[in-house]
C-alpha positions in Angstrom: 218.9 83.6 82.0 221.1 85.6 84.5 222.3 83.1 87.2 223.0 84.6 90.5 224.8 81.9 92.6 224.2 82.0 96.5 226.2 79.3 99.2 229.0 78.7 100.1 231.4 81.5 98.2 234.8 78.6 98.4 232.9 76.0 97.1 230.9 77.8 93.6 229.0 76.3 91.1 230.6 75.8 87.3 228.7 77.7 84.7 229.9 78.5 81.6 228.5 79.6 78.3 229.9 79.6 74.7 228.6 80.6 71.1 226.2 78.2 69.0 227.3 76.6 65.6 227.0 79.6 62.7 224.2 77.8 61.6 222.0 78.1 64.8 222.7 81.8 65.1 219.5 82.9 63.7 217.0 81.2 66.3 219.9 80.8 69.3 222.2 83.3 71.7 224.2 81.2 73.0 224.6 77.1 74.9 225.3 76.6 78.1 226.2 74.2 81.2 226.1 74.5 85.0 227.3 72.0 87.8 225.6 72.6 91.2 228.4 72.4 93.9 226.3 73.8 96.8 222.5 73.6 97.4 220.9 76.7 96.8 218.0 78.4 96.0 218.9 80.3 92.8 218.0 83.7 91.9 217.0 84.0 88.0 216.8 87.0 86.7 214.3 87.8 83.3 216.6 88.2 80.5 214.4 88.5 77.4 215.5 85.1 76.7 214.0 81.3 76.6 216.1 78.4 77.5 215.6 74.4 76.5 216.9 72.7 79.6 218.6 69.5 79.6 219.1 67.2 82.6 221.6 64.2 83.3 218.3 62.2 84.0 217.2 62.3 80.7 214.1 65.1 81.6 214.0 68.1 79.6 212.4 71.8 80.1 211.3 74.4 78.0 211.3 77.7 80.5 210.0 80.9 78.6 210.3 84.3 79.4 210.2 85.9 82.4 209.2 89.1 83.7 209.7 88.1 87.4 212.2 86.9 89.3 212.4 82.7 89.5 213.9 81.0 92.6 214.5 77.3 91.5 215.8 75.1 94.0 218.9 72.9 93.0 220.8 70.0 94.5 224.8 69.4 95.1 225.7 67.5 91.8 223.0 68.7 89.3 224.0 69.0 86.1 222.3 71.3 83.4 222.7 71.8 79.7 220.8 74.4 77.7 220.0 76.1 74.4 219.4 79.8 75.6 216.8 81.4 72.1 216.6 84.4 70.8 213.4 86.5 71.9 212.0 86.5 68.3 212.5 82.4 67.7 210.7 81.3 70.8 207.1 81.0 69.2 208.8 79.6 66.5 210.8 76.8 68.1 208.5 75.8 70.6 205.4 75.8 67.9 203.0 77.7 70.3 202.0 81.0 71.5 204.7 82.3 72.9 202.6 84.1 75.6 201.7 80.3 76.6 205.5 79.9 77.9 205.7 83.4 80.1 206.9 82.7 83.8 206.6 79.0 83.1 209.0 76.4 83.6 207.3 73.0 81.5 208.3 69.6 80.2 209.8 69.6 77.5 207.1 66.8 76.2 204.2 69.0 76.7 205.3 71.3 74.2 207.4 69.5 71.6 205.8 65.8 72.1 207.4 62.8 73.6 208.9 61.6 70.3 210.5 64.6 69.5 212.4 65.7 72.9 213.4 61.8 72.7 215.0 62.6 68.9 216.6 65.9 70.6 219.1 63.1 72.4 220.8 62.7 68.8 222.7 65.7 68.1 222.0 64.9 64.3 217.9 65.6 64.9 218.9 68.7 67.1 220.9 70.0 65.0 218.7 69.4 61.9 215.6 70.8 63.9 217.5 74.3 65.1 218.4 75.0 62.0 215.0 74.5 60.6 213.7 77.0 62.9 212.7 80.4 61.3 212.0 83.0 62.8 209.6 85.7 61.3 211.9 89.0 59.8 209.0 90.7 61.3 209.7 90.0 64.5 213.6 89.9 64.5 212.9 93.8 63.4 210.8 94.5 65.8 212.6 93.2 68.9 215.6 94.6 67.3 213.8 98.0 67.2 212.2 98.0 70.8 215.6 98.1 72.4 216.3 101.5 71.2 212.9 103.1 69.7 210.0 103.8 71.7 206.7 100.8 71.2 204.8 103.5 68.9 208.7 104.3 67.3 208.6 100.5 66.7 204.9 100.1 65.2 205.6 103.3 63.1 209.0 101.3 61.8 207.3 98.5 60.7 204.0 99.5 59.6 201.6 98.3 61.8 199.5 99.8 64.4 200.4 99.7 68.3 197.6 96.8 69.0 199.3 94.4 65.4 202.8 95.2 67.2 201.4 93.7 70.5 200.0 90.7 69.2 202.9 90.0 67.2 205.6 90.2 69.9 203.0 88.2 72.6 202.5 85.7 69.8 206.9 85.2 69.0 208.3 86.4 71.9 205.9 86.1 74.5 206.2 89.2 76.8 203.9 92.7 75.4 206.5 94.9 73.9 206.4 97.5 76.8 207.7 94.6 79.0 210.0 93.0 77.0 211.7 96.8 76.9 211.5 96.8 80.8 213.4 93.5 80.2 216.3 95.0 78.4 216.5 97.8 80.7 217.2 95.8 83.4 219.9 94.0 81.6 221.4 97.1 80.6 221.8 97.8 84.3 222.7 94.6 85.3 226.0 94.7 82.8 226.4 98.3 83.4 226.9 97.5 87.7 229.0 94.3 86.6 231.5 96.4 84.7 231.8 98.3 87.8 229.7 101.2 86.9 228.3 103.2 89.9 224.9 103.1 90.7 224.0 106.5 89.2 225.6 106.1 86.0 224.8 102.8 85.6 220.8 103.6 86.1 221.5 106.6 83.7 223.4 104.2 81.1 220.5 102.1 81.0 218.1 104.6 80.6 216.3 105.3 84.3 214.6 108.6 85.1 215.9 108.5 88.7 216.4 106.9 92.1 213.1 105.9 92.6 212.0 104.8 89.2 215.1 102.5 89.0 214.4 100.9 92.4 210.9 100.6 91.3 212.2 98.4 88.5 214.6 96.6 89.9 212.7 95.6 93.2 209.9 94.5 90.6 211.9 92.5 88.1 214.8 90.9 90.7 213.4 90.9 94.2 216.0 93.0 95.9 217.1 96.8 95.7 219.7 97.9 93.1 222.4 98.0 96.0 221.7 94.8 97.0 221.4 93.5 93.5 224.9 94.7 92.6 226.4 93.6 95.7 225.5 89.6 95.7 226.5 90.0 91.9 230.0 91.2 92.7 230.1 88.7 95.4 229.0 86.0 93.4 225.5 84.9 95.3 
């Protein structure tokens, strides 16, 4: 997910993120880590991404994917680890309906069993386990398709009608494809306005009819306007 840092701007949190082992490429983006150096409430954008949270006191999350803004509340001195997966592994990793995940933040344990988020401790199991993970072609093409082709583009693609396509994508993914789109637009803006694109071209780059249809979307998705978005961004809140 998109972190947006607010507090204290001399004393910032640590995030960074890196690339998975070649073999996990398939069902994950990319790992991650964040240490907390100011309480906050933190503003977490949808991304079109789910995340497998792990924290120093041994409790782990499963958070799905969004299409509304989360505002998690952290403490000076937390310390996160995660496993950000791609939009068409998450039914697949998690073994459930996808859709069962969306705007949730759950333990870990109520979705892959005590014994298993126990064996995730041992990099050996967790390492076994993502690369067992297998992600239907199906799906991999179709999310793959909804970022540039329209949702009946997308059916037409793959051969299946506009209802099949929906149940597919809510079953693996977990948002209905017109959504997850909306997703990636909104990330399209986001890393168009943090290059330092201006507003207008940025909106334009990520494919925005105008003003108001962009700050429709954005108000909807992040909680703030598209100025105001950019701004804390650039300013690191």
């Amino acid at each position: 997910m998109v972190r947006e840092a607010g507090g204290v701007l001399n004393e910032p949190d640590i995030y960074r993120e890196w690339a998975p082992p070649p073999a996990w490429v398939r069902a994950v983006a990319c790992c991650w880590e964040q240490r907390v150096g100011v309480e906050r409430v933190q503003r977490v954008l949808p991304d079109g991404h789910a995340d497998l949270i792990f924290y120093d006191s041994g409790q782990v999350e499963v958070v799905g994917l969004h299409d509304e803004v989360a505002l998690p509340a952290l403490s000076v001195g937390t310390h996160l680890r995660g496993i950000r997966f791609r939009p068409a592994a998450v039914g697949a990793a998690f073994r459930t309906a996808a859709s069962s995940l969306r705007n949730r933040t759950i333990s870990a344990d109520y979705v892959l069993g005590s014994r298993h988020v126990r064996r995730l401790r041992n990099p050996w199991f967790a390492d076994v386990w993502i690369r067992s993970i297998e992600p239907s072609s199906r799906t991999v093409a179709a999310v793959e398709l909804l970022a540039c082709r329209t949702v009946e583009e997308t059916a037409a693609a793959l051969g299946v009608t506009g209802r099949h396509l929906r149940r597919i994508v809510l079953a693996d993914v977990g948002l209905a494809p017109k959504v997850y789109q909306e997703v990636v637009r909104l990330q399209r803006f986001i890393q168009a306005t943090d290059a330092g694109v201006p507003l207008a071209t940025a909106a334009a780059v990520a494919g925005f009819a105008d003003q108001p249809h962009l700050t429709r979307h954005v108000r909807r998705f992040a909680g703030l306007t598209p100025a105001r978005l950019a701004d804390d961004r650039r300013l690191g809140r």
